[in-house]
C-alpha positions in Angstrom: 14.8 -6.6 -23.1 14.5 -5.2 -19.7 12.7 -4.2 -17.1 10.7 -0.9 -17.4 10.8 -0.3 -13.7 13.8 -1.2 -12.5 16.2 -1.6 -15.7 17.3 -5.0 -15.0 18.2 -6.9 -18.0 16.2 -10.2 -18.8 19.2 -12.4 -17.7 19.2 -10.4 -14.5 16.0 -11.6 -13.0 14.2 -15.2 -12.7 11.0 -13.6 -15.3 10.1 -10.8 -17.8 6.5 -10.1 -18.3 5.8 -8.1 -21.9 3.2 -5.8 -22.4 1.8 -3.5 -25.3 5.1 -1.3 -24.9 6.5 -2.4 -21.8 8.1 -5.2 -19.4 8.3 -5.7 -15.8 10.5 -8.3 -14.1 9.3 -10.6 -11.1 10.9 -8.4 -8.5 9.2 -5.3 -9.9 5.3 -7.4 -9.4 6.4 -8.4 -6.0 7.7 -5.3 -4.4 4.2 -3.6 -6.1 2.5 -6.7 -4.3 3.8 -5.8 -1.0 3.1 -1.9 -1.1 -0.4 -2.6 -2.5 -0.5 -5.1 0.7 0.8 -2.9 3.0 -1.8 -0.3 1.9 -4.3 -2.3 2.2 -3.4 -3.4 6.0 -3.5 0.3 7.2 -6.9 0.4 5.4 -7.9 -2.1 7.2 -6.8 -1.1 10.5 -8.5 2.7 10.2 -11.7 0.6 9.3 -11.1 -1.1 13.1 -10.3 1.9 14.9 -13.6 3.1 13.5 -15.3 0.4 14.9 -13.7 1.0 18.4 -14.8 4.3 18.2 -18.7 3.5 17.3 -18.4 1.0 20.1 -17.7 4.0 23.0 -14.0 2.3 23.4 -11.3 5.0 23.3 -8.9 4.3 20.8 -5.2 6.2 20.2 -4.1 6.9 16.7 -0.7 9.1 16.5 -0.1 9.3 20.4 -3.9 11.3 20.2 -7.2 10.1 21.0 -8.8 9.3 17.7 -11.3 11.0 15.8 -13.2 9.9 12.5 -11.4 12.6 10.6 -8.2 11.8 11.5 -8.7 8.2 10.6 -10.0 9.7 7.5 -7.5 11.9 6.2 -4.6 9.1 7.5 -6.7 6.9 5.1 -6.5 8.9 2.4 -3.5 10.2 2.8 -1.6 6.3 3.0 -4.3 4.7 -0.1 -4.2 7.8 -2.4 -0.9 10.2 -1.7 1.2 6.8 -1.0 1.4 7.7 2.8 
């Protein structure tokens, strides 16, 4: 068996998961940990550049004072067109 991901064979990597039709390795469900992480950070971080903003304080996003819908569209652009 072998990864569906990344190809590597079972004796490649420390564990093989099964599923209805398909397999993924440890590596594969850590580097998806880390993206889903990382996307979740720069969430996180629009959210408080929002609340800066509602709070009169000037915040810079891109080298540009920030607006909501740039915060907006740089959220959607990193969460749903993987940045």
């Amino acid at each position: 068996m072998e990864c569906s991901f990344c190809g590597k064979d079972e004796h490649e990597v420390f564990r093989l998961l099964n599923g209805p039709g398909v397999c993924v390795c440890d590596e594969c469900i850590l580097l998806s940990q880390e993206i889903i992480i990382k996307q979740m950070r720069d969430i996180i971080n629009s959210q408080e550049k929002e609340i800066a903003i509602l709070r009169g304080e000037q915040v810079l996003f891109n080298g540009e004072v920030a607006t909501f819908e740039k915060i907006e569209q740089e959220v959607f652009n990193t969460f749903w067109q993987g940045g």
